[in-house]
C-alpha positions in Angstrom: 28.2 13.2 72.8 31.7 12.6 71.1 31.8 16.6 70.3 30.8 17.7 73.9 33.6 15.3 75.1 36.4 16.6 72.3 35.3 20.3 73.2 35.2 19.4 77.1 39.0 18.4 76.6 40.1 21.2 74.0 38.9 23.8 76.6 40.8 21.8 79.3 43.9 21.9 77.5 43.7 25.8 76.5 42.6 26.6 79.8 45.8 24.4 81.3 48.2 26.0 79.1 46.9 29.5 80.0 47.2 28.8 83.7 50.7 27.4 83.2 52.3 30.6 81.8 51.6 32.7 84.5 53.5 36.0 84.2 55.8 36.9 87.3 57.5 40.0 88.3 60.9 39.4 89.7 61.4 41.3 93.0 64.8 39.8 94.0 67.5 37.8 92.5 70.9 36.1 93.7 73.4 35.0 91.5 76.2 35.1 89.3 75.6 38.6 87.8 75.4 39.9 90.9 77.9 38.1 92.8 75.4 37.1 95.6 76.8 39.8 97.6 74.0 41.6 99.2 70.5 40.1 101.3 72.4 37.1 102.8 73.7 35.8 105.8 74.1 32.6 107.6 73.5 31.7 111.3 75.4 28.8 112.8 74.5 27.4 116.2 76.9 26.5 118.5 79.1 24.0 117.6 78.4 24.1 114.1 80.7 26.0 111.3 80.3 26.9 107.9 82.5 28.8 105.2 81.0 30.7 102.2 82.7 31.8 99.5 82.0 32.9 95.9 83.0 30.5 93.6 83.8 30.7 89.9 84.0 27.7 87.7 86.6 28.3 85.5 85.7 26.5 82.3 82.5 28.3 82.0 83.3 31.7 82.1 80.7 33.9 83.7 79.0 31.4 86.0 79.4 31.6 89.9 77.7 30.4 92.8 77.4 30.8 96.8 79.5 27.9 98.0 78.5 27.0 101.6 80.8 24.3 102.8 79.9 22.8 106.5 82.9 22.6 108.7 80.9 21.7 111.4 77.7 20.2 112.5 76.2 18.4 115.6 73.5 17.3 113.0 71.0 17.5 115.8 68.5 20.1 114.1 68.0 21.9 111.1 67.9 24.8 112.1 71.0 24.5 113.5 72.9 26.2 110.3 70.6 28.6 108.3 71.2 30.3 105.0 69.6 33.4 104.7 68.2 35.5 101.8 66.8 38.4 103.2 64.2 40.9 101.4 63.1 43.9 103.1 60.4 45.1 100.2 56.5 45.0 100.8 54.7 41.6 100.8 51.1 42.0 100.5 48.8 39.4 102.4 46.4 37.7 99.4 49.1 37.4 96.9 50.7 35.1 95.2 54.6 34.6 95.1 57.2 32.2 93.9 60.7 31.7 94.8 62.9 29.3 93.0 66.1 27.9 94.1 68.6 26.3 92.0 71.6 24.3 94.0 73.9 21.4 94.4 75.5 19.6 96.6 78.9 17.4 96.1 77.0 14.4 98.9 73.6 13.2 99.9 71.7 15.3 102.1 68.6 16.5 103.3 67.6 20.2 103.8 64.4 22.1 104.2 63.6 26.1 102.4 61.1 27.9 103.9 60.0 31.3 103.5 59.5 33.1 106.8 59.4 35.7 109.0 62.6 37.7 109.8 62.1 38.6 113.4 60.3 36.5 116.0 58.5 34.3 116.2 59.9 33.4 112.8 57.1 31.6 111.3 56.1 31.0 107.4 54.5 33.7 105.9 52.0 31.5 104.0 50.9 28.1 102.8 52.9 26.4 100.7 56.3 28.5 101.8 57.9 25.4 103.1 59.5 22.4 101.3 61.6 19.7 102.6 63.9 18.2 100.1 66.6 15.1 99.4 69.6 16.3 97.7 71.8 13.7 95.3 75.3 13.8 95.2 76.5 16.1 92.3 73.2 16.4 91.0 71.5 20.0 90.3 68.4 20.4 91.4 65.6 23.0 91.4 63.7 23.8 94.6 60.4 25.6 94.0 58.1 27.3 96.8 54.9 28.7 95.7 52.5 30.6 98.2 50.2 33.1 99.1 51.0 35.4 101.8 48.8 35.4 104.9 49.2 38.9 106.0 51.6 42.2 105.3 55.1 41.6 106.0 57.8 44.3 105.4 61.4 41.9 106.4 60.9 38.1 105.1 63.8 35.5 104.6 62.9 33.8 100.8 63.9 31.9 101.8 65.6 30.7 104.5 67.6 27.3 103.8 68.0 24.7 106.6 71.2 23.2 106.4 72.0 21.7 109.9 71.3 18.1 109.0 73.9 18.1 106.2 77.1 16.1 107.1 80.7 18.1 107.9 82.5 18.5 104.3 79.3 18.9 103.0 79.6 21.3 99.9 77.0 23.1 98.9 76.5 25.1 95.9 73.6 27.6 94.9 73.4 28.6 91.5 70.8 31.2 92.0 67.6 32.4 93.7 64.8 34.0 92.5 61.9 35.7 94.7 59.3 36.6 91.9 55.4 38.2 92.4 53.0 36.6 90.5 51.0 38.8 88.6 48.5 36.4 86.7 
C-alpha cells in the first residue's frame, strides 16, 4: 500500500512539473527594447485625460516603460480610459494563449485587463481573458491572463487595460507586455 501511495505521488509531482513548463511562442511584445511604440493607443471618454509618455529611468540604463499618467477622470466607469495593445495576427479558436502584464502604479488603484475584441461588440475572445486587479502604491506587480480562444479572430486588443477607476495624478507605469501562443 505504502509503494502504490509513494508512486501515486512521484507520478503527481513529475506529471505537475511537466505541465508547469509549458513551452510558449511569443507573438507580440511591448517594452523597453522596443520602445513601446507601435500596437497601442488609448481612448479617453469625455471628460477624462491621460498623457503617455516613454519613460527612462535613469539609474538603470536600458529600462523604459509606457507611463500613463491620468489628468483626468470622472471615475464613473472603467472603461472610461482604456489602454490598448493592439495585434492584428491570426488567433485560432481552440488554442491556448497567455499574455502577461508587468506594471506599477505610484497610488492604490483598481483596474481590470481583458483580452477582447477590437471592433464591435467588443467582447472577450475566451474564458479566462479577463482579470480584475488591486494595485499597491509603488509596488510592481505581474498581471497574468490565460485563455482559450472561442473562435477565429484576426484584430484583438491583449489586452485592453481599464483604467477609468484610477484617481487624477494617477501614475501608471508598464514595464512590459507579452502576448505568447502556447504550444504545449
Amino acid at each position: 500500500m505504502f509503494k502504490k501511495i509513494a508512486f501515486s505521488v512521484a507520478a503527481f509531482i513529475v506529471g505537475s512539473s511537466v505541465l508547469a513548463q509549458a513551452s510558449t511562442d511569443i507573438l507580440k511584445k511591448w517594452d523597453a527594447s522596443n520602445k513601446f511604440k507601435s500596437g497601442i493607443s488609448i481612448y479617453s471618454a469625455k471628460g477624462c485625460k491621460t498623457t503617455k509618455k516613454y519613460a527612462v529611468d535613469p539609474a538603470k540604463p536600458g529600462s523604459g516603460s509606457l507611463q500613463i499618467k491620468i489628468e483626468k477622470s470622472n471615475l464613473k466607469s472603467f472603461s472610461n480610459i482604456q489602454l490598448m495593445f493592439i495585434f492584428s495576427g491570426k488567433i485560432e479558436k481552440g488554442t491556448k494563449y497567455k499574455i502577461k502584464i508587468s506594471l506599477q502604479a505610484d497610488q492604490a488603484g483598481k483596474i481590470t485587463a481583458a483580452a477582447i475584441m477590437h471592433g464591435k461588440p467588443w467582447s472577450g475572445i475566451g474564458e479566462g481573458a479577463h482579470a480584475a486587479d488591486n494595485l499597491l502604491p509603488n509596488k510592481s506587480k505581474d498581471i497574468i491572463l490565460e485563455f482559450t480562444a472561442k473562435k477565429d479572430f484576426k484584430k484583438v486588443r491583449v489586452p485592453c487595460i481599464f483604467l477609468g477607476k484610477l484617481k487624477p495624478g494617477t501614475k501608471l507605469n508598464i514595464k512590459s507586455v507579452v502576448f505568447e501562443k502556447v504550444t504545449s
